[in-house]
CHARMM-style PDB file with segment names, atoms N, HN, CA, C and O in Angstrom:
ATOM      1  N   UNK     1      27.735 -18.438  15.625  1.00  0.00      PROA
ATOM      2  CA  UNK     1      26.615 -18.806  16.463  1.00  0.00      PROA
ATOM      3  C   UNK     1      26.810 -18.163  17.824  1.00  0.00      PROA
ATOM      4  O   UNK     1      27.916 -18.344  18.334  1.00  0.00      PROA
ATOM      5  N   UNK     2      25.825 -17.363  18.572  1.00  0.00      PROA
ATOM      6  HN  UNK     2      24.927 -17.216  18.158  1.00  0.00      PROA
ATOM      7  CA  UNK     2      25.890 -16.609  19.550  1.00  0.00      PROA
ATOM      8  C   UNK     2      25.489 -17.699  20.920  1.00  0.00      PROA
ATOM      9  O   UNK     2      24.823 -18.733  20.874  1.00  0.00      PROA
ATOM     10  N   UNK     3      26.062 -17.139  21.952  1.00  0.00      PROA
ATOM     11  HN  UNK     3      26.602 -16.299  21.989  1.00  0.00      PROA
ATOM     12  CA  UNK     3      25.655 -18.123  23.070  1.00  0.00      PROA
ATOM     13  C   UNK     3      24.065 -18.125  23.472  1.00  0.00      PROA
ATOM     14  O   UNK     3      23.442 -19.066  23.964  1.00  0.00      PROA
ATOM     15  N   UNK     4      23.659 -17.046  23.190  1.00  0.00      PROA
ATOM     16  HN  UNK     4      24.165 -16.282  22.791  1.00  0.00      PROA
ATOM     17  CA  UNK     4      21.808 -17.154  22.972  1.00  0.00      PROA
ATOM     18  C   UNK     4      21.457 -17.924  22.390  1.00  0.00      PROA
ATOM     19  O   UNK     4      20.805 -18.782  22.985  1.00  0.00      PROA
ATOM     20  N   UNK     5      21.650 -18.073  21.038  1.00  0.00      PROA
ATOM     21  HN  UNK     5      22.180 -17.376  20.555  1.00  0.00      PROA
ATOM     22  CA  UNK     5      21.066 -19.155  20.066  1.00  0.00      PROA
ATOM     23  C   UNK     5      21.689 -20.222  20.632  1.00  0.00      PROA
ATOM     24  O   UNK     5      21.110 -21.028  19.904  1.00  0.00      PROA
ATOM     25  N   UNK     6      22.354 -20.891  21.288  1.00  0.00      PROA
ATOM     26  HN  UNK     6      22.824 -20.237  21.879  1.00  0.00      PROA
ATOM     27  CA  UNK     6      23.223 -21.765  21.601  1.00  0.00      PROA
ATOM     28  C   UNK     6      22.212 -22.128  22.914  1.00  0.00      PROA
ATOM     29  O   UNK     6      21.757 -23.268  22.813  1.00  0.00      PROA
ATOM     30  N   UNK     7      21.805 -21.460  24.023  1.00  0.00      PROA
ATOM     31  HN  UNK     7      22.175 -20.535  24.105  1.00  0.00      PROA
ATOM     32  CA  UNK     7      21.085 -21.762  25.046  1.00  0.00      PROA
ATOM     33  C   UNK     7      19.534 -21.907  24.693  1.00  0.00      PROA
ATOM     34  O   UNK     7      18.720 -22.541  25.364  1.00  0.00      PROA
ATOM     35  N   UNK     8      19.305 -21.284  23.652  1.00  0.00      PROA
ATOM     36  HN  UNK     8      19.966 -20.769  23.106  1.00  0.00      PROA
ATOM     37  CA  UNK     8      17.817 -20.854  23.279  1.00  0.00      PROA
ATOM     38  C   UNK     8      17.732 -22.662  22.667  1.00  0.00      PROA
ATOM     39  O   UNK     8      17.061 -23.558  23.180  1.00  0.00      PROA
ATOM     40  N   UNK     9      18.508 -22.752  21.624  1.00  0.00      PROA
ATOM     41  HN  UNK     9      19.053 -22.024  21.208  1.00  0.00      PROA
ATOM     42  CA  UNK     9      18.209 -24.199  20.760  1.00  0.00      PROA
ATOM     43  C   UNK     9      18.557 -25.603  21.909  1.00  0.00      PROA
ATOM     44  O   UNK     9      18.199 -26.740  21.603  1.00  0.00      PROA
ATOM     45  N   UNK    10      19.182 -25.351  23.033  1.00  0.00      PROA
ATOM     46  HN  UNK    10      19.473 -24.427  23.282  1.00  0.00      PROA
ATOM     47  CA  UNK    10      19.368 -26.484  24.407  1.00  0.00      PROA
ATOM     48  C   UNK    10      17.716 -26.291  24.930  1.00  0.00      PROA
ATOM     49  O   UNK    10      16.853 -27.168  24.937  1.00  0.00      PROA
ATOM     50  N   UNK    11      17.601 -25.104  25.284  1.00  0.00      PROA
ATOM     51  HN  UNK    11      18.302 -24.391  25.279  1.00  0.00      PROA
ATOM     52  CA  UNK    11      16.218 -25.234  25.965  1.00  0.00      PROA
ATOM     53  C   UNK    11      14.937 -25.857  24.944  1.00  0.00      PROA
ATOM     54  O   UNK    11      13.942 -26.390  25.435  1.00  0.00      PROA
ATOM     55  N   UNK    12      15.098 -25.728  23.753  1.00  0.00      PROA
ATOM     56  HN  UNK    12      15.906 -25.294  23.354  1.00  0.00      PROA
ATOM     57  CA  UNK    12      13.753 -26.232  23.045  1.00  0.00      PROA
ATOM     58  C   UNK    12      14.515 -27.890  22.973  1.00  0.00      PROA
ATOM     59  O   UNK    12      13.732 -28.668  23.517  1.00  0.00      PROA
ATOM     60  N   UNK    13      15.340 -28.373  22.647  1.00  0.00      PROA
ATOM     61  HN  UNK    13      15.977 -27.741  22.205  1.00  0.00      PROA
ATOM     62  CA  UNK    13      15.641 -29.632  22.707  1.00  0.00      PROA
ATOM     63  C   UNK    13      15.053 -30.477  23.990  1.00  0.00      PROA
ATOM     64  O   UNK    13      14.288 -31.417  24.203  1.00  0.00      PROA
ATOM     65  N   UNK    14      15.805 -29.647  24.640  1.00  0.00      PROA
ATOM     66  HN  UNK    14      16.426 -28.883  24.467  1.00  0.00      PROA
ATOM     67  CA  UNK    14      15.550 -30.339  26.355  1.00  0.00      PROA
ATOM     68  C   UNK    14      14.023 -30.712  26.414  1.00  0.00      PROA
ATOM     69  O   UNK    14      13.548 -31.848  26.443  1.00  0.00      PROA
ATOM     70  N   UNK    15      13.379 -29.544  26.424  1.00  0.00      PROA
ATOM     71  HN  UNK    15      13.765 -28.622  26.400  1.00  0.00      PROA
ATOM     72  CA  UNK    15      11.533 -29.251  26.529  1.00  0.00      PROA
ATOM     73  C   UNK    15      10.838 -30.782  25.837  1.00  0.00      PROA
ATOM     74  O   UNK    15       9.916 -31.395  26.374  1.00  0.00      PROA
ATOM     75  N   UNK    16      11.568 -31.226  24.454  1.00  0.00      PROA
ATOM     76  HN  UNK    16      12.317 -30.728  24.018  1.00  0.00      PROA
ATOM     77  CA  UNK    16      11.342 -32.124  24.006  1.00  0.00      PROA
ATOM     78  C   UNK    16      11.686 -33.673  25.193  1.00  0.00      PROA
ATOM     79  O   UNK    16      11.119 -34.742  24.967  1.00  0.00      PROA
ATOM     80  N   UNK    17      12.273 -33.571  25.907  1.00  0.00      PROA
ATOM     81  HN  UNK    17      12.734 -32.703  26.091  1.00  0.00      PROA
ATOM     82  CA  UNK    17      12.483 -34.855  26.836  1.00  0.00      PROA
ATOM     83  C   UNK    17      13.799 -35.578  25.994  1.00  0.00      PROA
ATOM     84  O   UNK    17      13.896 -36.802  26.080  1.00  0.00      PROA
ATOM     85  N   UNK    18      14.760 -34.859  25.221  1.00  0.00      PROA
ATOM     86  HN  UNK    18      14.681 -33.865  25.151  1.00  0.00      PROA
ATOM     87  CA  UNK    18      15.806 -34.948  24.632  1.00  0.00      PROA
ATOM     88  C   UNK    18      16.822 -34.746  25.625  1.00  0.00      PROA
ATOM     89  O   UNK    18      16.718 -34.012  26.608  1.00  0.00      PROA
ATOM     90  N   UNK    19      17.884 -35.499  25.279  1.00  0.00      PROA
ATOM     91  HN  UNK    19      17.968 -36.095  24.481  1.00  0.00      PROA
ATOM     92  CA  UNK    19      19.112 -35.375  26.688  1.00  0.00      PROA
ATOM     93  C   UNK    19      20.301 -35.162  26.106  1.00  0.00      PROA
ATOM     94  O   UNK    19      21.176 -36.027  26.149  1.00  0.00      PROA
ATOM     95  N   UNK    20      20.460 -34.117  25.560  1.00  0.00      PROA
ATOM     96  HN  UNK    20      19.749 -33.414  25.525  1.00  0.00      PROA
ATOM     97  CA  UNK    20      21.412 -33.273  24.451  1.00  0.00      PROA
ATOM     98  C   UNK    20      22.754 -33.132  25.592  1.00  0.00      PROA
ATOM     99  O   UNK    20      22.677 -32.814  26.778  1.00  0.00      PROA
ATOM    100  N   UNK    21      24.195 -33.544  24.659  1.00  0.00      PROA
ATOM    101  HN  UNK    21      24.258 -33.803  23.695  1.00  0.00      PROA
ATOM    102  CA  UNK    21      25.182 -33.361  25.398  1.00  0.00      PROA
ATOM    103  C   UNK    21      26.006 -32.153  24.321  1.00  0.00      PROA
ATOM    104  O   UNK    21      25.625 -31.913  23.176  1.00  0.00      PROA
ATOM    105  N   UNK    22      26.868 -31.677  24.812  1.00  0.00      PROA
ATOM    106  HN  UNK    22      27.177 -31.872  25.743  1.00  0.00      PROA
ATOM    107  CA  UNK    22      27.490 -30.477  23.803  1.00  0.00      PROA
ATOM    108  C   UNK    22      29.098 -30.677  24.210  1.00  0.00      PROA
ATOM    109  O   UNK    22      29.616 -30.987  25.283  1.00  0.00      PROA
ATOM    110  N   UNK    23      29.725 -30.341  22.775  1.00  0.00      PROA
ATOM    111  HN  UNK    23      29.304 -30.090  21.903  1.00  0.00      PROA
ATOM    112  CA  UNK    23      31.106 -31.438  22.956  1.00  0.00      PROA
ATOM    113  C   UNK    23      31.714 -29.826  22.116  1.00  0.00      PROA
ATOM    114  O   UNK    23      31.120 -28.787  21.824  1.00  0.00      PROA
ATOM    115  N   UNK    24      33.210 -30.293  21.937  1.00  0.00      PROA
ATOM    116  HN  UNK    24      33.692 -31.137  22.174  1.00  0.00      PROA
ATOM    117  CA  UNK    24      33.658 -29.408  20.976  1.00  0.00      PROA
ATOM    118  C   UNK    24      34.220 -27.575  21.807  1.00  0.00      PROA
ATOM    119  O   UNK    24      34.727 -27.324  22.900  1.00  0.00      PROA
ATOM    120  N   UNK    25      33.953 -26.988  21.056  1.00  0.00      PROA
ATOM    121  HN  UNK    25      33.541 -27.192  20.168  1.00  0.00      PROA
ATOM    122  CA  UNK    25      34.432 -25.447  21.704  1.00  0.00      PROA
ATOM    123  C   UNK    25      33.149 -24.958  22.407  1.00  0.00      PROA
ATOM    124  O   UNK    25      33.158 -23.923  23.074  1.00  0.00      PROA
ATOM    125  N   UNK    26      32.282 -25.552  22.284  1.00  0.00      PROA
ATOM    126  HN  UNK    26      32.274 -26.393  21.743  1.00  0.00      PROA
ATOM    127  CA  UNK    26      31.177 -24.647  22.940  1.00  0.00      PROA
ATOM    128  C   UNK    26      31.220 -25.295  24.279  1.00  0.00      PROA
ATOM    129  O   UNK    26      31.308 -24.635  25.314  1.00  0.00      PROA
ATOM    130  N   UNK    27      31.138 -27.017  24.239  1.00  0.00      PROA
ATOM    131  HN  UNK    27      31.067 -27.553  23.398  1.00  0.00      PROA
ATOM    132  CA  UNK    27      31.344 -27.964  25.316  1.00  0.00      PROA
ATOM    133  C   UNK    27      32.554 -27.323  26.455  1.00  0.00      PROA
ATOM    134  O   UNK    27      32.379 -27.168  27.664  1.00  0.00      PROA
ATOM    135  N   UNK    28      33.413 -27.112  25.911  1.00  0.00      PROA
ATOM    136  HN  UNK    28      33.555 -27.238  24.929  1.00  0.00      PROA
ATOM    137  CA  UNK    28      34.370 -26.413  26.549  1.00  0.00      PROA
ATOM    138  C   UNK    28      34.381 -24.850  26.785  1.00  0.00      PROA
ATOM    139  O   UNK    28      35.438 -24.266  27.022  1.00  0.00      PROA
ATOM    140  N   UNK    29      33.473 -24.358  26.730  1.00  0.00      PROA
ATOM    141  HN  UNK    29      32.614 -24.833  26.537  1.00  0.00      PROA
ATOM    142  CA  UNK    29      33.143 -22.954  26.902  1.00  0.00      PROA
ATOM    143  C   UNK    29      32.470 -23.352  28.010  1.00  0.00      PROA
ATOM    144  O   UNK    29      32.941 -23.050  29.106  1.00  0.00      PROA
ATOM    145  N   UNK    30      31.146 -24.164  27.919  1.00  0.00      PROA
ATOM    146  HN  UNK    30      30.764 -24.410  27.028  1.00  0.00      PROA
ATOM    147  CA  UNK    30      30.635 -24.429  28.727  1.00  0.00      PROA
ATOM    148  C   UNK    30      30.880 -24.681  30.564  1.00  0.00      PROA
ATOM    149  O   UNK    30      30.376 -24.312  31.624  1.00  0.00      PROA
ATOM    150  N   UNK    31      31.996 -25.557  30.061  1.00  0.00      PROA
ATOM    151  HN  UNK    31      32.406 -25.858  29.200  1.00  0.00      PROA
ATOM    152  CA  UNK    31      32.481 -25.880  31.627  1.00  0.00      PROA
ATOM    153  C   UNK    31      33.394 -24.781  31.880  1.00  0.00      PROA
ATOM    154  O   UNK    31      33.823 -24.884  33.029  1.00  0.00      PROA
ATOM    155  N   UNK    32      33.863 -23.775  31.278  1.00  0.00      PROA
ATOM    156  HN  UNK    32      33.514 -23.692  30.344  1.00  0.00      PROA
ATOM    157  CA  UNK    32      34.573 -22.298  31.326  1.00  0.00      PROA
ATOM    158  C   UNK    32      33.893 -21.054  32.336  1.00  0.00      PROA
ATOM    159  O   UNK    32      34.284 -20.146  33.069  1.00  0.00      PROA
ATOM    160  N   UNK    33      32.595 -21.669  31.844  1.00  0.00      PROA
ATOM    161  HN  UNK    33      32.277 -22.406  31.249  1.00  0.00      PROA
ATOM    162  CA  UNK    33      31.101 -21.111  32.171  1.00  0.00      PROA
ATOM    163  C   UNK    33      31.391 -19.557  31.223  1.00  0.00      PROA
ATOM    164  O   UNK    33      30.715 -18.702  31.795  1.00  0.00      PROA
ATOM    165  N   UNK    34      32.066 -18.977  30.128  1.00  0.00      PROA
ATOM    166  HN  UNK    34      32.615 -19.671  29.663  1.00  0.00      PROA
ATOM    167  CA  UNK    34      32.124 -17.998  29.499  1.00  0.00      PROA
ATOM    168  C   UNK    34      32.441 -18.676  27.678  1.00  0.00      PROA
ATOM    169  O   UNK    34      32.424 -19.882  27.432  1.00  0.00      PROA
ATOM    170  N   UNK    35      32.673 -17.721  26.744  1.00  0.00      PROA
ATOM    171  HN  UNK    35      32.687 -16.741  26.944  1.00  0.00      PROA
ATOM    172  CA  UNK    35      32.280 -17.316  25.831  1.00  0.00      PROA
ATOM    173  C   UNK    35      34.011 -16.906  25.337  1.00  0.00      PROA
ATOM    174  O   UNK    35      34.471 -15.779  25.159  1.00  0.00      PROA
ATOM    175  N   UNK    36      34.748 -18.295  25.199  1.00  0.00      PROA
ATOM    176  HN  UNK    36      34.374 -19.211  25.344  1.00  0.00      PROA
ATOM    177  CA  UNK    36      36.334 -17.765  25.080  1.00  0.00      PROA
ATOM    178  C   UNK    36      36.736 -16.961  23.774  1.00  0.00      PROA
ATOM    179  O   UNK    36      37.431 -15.947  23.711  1.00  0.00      PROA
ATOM    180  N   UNK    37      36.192 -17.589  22.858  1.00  0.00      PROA
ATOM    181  HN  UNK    37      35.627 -18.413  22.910  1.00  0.00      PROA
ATOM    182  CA  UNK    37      36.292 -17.450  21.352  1.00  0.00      PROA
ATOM    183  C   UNK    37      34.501 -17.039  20.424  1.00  0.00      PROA
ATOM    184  O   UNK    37      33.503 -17.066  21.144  1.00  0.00      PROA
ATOM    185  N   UNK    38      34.346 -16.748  19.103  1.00  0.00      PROA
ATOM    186  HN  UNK    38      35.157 -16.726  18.518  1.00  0.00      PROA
ATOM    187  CA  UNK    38      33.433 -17.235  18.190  1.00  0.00      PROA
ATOM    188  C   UNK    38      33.226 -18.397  17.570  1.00  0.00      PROA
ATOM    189  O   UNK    38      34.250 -18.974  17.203  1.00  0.00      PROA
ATOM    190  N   UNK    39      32.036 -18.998  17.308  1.00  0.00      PROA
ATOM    191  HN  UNK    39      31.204 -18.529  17.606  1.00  0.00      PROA
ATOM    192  CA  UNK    39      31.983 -20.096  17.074  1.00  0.00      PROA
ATOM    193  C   UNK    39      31.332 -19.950  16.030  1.00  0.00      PROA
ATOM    194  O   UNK    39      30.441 -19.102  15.988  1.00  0.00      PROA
ATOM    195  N   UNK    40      31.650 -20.810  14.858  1.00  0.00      PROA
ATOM    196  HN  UNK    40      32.374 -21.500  14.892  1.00  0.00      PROA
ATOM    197  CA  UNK    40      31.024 -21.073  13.586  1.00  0.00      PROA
ATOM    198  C   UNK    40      30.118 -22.210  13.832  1.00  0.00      PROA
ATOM    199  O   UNK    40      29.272 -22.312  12.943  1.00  0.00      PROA
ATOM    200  N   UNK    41      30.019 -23.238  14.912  1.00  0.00      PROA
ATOM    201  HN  UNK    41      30.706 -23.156  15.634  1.00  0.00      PROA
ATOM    202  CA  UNK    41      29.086 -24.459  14.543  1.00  0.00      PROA
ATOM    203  C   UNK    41      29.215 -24.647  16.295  1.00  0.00      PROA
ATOM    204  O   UNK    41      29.829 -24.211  17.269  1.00  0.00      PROA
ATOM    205  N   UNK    42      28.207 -25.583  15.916  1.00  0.00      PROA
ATOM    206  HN  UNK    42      27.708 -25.938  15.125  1.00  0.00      PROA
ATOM    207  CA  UNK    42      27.652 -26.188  17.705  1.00  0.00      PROA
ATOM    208  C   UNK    42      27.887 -27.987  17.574  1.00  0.00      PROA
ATOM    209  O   UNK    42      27.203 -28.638  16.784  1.00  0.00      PROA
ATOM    210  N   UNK    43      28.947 -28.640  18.469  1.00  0.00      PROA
ATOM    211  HN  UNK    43      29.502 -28.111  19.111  1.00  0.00      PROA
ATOM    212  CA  UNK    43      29.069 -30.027  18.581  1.00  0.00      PROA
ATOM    213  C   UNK    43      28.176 -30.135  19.013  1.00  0.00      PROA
ATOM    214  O   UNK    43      27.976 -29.213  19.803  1.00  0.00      PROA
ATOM    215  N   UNK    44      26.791 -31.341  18.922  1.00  0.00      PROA
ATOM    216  HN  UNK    44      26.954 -32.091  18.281  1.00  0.00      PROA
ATOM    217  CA  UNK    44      25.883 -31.493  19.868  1.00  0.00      PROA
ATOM    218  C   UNK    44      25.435 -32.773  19.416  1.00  0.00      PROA
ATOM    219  O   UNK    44      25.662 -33.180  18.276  1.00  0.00      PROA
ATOM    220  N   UNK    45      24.848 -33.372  20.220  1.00  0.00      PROA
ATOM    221  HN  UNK    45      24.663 -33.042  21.146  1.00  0.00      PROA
ATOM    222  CA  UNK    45      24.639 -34.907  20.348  1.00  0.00      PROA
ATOM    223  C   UNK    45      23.702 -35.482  21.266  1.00  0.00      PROA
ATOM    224  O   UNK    45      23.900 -35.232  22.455  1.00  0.00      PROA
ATOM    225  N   UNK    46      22.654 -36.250  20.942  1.00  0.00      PROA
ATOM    226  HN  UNK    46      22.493 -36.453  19.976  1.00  0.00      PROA
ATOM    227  CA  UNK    46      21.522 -36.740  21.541  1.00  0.00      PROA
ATOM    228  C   UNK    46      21.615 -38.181  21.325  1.00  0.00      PROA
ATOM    229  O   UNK    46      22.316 -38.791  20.518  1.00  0.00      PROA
ATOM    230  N   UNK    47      20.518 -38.753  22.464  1.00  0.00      PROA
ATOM    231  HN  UNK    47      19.949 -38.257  23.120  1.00  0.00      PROA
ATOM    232  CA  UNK    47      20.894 -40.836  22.947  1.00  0.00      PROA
ATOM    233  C   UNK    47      19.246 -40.780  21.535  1.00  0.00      PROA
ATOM    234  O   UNK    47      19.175 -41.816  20.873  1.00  0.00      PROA
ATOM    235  N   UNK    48      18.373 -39.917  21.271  1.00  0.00      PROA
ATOM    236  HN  UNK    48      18.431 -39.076  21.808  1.00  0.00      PROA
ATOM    237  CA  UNK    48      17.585 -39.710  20.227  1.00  0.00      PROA
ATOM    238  C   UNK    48      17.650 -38.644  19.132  1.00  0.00      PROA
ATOM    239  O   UNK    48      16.882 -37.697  18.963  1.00  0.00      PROA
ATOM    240  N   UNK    49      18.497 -38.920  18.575  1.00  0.00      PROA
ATOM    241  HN  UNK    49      19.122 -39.689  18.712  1.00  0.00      PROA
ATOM    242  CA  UNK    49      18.856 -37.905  17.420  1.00  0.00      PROA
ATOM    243  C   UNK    49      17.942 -37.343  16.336  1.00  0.00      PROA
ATOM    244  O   UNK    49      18.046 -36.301  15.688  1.00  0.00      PROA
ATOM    245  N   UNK    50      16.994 -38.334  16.308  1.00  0.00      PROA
ATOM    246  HN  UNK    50      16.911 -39.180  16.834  1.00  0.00      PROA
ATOM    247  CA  UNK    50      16.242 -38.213  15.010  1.00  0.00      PROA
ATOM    248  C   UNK    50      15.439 -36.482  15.554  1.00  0.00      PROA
ATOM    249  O   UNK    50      15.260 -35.455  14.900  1.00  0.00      PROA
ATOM    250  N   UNK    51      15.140 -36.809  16.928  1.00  0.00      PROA
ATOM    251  HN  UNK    51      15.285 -37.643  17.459  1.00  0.00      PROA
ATOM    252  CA  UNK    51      14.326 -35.626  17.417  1.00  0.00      PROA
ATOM    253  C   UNK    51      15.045 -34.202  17.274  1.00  0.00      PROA
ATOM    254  O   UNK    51      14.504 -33.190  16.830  1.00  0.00      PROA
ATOM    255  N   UNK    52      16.389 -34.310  17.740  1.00  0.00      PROA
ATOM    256  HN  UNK    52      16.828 -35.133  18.101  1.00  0.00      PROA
ATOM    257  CA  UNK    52      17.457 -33.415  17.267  1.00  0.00      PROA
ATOM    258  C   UNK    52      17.080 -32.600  15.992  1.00  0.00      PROA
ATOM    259  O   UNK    52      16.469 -31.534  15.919  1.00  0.00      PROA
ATOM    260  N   UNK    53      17.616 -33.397  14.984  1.00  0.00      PROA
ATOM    261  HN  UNK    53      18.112 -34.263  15.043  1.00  0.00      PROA
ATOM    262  CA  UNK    53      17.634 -32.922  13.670  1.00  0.00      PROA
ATOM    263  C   UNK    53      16.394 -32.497  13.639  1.00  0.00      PROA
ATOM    264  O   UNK    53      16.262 -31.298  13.886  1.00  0.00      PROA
ATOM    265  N   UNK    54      15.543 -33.032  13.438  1.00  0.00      PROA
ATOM    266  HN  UNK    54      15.650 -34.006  13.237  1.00  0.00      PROA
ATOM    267  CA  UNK    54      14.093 -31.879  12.995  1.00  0.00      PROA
ATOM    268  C   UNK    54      14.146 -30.799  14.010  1.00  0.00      PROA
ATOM    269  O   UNK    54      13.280 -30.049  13.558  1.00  0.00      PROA
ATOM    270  N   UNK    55      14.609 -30.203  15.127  1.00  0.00      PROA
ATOM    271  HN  UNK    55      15.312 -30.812  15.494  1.00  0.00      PROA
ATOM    272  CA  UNK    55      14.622 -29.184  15.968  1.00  0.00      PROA
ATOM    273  C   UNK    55      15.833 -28.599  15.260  1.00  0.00      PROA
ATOM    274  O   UNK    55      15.516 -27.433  15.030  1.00  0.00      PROA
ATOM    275  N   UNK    56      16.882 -28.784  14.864  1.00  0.00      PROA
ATOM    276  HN  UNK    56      17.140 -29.732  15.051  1.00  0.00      PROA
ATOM    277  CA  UNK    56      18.098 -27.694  14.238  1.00  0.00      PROA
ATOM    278  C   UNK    56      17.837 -26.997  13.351  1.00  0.00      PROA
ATOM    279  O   UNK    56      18.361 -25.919  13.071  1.00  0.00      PROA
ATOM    280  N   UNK    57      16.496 -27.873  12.503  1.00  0.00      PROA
ATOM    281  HN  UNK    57      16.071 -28.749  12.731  1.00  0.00      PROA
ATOM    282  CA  UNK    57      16.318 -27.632  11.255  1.00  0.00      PROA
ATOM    283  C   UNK    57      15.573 -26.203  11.458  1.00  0.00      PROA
ATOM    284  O   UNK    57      15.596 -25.379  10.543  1.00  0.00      PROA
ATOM    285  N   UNK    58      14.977 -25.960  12.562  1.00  0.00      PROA
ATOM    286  HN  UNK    58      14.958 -26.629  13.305  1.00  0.00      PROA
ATOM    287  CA  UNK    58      13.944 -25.038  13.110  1.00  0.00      PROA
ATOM    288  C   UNK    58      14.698 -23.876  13.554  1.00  0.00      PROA
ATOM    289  O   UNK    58      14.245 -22.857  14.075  1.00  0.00      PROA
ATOM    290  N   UNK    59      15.979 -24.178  13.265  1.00  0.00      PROA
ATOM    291  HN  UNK    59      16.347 -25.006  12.842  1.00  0.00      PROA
ATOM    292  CA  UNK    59      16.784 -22.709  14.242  1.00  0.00      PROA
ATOM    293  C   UNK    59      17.631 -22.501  12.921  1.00  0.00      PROA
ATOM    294  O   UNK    59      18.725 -21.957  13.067  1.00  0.00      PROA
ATOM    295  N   UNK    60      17.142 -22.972  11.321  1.00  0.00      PROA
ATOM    296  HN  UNK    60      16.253 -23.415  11.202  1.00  0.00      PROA
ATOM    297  CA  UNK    60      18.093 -22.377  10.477  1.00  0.00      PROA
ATOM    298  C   UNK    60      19.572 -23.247  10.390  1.00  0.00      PROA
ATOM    299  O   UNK    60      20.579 -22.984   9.733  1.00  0.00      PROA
ATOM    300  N   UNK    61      19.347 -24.161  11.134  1.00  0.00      PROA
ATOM    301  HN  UNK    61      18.529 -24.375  11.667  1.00  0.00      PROA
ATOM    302  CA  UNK    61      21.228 -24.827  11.100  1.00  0.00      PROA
ATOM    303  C   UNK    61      20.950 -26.296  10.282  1.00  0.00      PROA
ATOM    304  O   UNK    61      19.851 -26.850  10.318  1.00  0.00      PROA
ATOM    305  N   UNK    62      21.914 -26.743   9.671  1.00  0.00      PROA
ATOM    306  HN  UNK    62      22.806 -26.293   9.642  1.00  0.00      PROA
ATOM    307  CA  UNK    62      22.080 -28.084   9.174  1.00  0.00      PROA
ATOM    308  C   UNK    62      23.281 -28.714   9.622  1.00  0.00      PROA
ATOM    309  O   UNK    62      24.310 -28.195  10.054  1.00  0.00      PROA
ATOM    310  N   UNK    63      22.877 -30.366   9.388  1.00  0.00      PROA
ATOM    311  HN  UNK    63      22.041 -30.788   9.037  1.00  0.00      PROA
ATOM    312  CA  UNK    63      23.887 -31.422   9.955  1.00  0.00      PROA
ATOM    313  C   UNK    63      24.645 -31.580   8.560  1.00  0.00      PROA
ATOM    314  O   UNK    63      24.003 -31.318   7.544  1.00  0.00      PROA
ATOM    315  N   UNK    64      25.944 -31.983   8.452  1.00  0.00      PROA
ATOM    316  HN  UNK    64      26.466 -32.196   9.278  1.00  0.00      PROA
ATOM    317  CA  UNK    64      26.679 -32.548   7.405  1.00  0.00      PROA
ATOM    318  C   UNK    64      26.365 -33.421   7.132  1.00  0.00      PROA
ATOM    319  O   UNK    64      26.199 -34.092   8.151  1.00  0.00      PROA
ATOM    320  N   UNK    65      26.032 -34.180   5.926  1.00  0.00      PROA
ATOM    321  HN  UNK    65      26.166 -33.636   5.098  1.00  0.00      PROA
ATOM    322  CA  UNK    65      25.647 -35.488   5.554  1.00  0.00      PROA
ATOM    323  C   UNK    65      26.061 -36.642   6.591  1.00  0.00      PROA
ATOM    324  O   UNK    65      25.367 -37.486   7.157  1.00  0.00      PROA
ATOM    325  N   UNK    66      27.624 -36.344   6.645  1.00  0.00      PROA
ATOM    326  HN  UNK    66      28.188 -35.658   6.184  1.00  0.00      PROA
ATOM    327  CA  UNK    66      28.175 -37.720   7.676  1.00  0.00      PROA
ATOM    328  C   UNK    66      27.613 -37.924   8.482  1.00  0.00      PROA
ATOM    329  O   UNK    66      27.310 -39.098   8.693  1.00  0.00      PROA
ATOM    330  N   UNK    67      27.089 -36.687   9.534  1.00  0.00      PROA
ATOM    331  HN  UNK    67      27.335 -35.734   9.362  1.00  0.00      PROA
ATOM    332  CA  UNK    67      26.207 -36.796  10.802  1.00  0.00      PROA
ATOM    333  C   UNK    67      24.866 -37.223  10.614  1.00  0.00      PROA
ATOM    334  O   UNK    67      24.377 -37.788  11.592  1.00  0.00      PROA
ATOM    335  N   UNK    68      24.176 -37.107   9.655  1.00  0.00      PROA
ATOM    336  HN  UNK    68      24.574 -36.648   8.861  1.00  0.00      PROA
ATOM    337  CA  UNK    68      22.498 -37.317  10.216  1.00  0.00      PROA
ATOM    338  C   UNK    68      22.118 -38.600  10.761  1.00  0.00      PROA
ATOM    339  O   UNK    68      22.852 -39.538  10.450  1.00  0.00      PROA
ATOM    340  N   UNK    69      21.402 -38.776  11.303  1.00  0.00      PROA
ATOM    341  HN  UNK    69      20.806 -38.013  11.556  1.00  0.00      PROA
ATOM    342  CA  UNK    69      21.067 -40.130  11.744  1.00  0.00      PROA
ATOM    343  C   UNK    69      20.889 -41.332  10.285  1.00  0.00      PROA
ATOM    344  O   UNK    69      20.295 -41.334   9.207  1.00  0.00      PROA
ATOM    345  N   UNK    70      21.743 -42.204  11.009  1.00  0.00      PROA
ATOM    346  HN  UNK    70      22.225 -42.202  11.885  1.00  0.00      PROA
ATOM    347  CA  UNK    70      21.228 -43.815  10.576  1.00  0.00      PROA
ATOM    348  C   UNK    70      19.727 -44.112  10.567  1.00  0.00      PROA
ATOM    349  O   UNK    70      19.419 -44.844   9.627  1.00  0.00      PROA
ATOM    350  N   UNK    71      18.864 -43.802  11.233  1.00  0.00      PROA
ATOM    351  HN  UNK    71      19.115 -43.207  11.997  1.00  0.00      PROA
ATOM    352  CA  UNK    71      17.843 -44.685  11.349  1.00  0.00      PROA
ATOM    353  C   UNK    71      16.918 -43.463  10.986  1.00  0.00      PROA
ATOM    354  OT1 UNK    71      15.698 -43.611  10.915  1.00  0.00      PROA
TER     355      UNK     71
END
């Protein structure tokens, strides 16, 4: 996953009034403010998830079963 697609899929979340936090190697790239390594997947996490998932689904990516929302 490229840091484009990575900023591109924050900005359509956000647009939604979604308050997306990003955890993991990218989370930590982030506060790096650079691009240390490649990344195979994006930690990411919303206080409304359900809205999430139908937006990932839109950029080609899927959640692991464990993750999808409860509700």
């Amino acid at each position: 996953m490229s840091a484009q697609a990575v900023l591109e899929l924050l900005d359509v979340i956000i647009e939604t009034g979604a308050d997306p936090w990003v955890d993991g190697g990218w989370g930590v790239d982030a506060l790096l403010e650079e691009q240390t390594r490649s990344h195979s997947d994006l930690d990411l996490t919303a206080k409304d998830r359900s809205d999430v998932v139908a937006l990932v689904g839109r950029f080609g990516l899927h959640l692991p079963a464990a993750y999808e929302p409860l509700r």
